[in-house]
N, C-alpha and C positions, 0 to 999 in steps of 0.2 A: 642831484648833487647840490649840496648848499660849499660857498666860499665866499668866505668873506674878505673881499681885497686886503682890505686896509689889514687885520689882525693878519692875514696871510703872509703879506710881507714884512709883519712884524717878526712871526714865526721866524722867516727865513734868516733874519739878522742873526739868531739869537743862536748858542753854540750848546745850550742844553736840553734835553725834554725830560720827563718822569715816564715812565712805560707805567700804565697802570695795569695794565694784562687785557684778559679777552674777557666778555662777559658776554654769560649766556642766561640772564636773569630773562630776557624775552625771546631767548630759543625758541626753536619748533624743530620736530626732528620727526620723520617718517617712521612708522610703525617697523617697516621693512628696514632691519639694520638696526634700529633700534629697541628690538622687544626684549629689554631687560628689565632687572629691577634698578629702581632706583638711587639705592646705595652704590651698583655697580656704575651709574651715569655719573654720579657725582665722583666717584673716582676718575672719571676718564674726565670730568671738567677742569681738575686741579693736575693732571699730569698733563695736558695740553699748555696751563698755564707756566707751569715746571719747566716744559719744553722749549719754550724762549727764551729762558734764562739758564738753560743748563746748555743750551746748544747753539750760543748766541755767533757761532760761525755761520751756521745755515740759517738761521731768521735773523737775521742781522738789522738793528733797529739802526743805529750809527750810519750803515752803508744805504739806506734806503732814504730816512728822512735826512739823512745829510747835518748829523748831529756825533761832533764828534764826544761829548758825555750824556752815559745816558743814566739816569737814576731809575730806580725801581720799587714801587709802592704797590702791592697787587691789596690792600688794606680792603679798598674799599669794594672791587669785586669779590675776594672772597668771600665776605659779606655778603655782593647781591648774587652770588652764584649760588648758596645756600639755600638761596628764596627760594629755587628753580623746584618747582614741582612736577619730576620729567613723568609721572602719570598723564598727568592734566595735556602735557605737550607731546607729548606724541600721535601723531594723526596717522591714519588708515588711507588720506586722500591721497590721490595720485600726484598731483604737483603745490610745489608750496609756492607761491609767486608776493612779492608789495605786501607780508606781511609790517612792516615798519618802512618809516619814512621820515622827513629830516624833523617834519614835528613834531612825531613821538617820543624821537633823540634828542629833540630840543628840549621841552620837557622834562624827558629824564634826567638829562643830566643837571637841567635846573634845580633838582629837588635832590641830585644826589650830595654828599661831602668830598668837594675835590681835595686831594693830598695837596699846598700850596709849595711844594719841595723847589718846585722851578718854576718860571711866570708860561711856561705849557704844561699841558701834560695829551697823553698820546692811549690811545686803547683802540680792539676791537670790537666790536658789538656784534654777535653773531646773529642773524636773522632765521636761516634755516639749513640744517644738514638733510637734503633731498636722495636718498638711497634711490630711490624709483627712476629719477631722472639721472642722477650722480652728479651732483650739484650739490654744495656749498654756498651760497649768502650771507658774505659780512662786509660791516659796514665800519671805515676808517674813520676816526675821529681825532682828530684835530680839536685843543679849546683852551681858551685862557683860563688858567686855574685859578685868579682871585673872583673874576665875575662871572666865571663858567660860559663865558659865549663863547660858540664856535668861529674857528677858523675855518675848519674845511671839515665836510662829514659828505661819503662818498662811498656807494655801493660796490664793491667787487663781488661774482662770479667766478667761483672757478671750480674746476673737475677734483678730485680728490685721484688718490692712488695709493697702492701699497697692499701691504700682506694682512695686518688687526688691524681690529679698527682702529685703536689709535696713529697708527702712522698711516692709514688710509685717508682720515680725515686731516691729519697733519700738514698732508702734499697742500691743501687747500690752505691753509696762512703760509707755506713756503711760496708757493705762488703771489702770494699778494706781499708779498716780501721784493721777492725777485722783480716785479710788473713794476714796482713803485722805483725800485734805483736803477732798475733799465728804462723806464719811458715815463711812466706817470706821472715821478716826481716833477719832471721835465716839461710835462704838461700841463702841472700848475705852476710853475715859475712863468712861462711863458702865457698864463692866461692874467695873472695880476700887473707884470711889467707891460705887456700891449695896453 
């Protein structure tokens, strides 16, 4: 977990964020669960992203990071979601574990073009959708959108659920939705103010 005091409690001031959406330009995804083609993967990457924005009762960005407008820019992952070559990333291994870490999301985001729509902006970065184990890996990001430093970039875990796969893997950002304005939010408010 990276947080950065100072930008953190700057965040907290402030009453707007940009959702930039989820990005899965460094996915990994298990063979198991995933043995499709790749124009079908890329469809279930842009209806996930769809999915926060058409169903913003149940992923509720406003009620979690505690931002009551929220702007919406998915610009710049569409973009890097395109990159995603789900050939390449799909493994046959049994567990995905530390594939990314805060320096590789440091980095990234260093070289990506943040939308400057609001002085945050807000996304997921998904690490791995683990079928074998049922597990999910993604990673909250937090970052000042003029100089791109992080505020806070922080791993969640969670179980997925459901009927397709899209709303199997779905449960797993409603989770990290629900975690963040029941407790986690809470948890970093109280680790910048001590």
């Amino acid at each position: 977990m990276l947080l950065n005091k100072e930008l953190f409690q700057d965040f907290l001031k402030e009453r707007e964020v940009t959702w930039l959406g989820i990005d899965f330009s460094k996915a990994t995804f298990t063979r198991k669960g995933f043995d499709i083609p790749n124009d079908a993967l890329q469809l279930y990457l842009n209806e996930w992203n769809a999915l926060i924005i058409s169903d913003q009762k149940k992923y509720d960005i406003r009620v979690a990071f505690r931002k009551p407008v929220v702007h919406f820019d998915l610009s710049l992952i569409k973009k890097q979601n395109k990159l995603h070559k789900g050939n390449t990333l799909i493994r046959d291994v049994v567990r995905m574990e530390n594939l990314l870490d805060t320096h590789i999301i440091t980095n990234y985001v260093r070289q990506a073009t943040i939308p400057d729509t609001t002085k945050y902006a807000l996304f997921f970065m998904v690490e791995s959708f683990d079928y074998t184990i049922k597990k999910g890996s993604v990673w909250v990001i937090i970052l000042k959108s003029d100089t791109k430093e992080l505020a806070l970039c922080e791993k969640f875990t969670e179980k997925p659920s459901g009927f397709s796969i899209k709303s199997y893997w779905a449960r797993v950002f409603f989770n990290i939705f629900f975690n963040i304005s029941r407790t986690t939010y809470l948890q970093w408010e109280n680790l910048v103010s001590g």
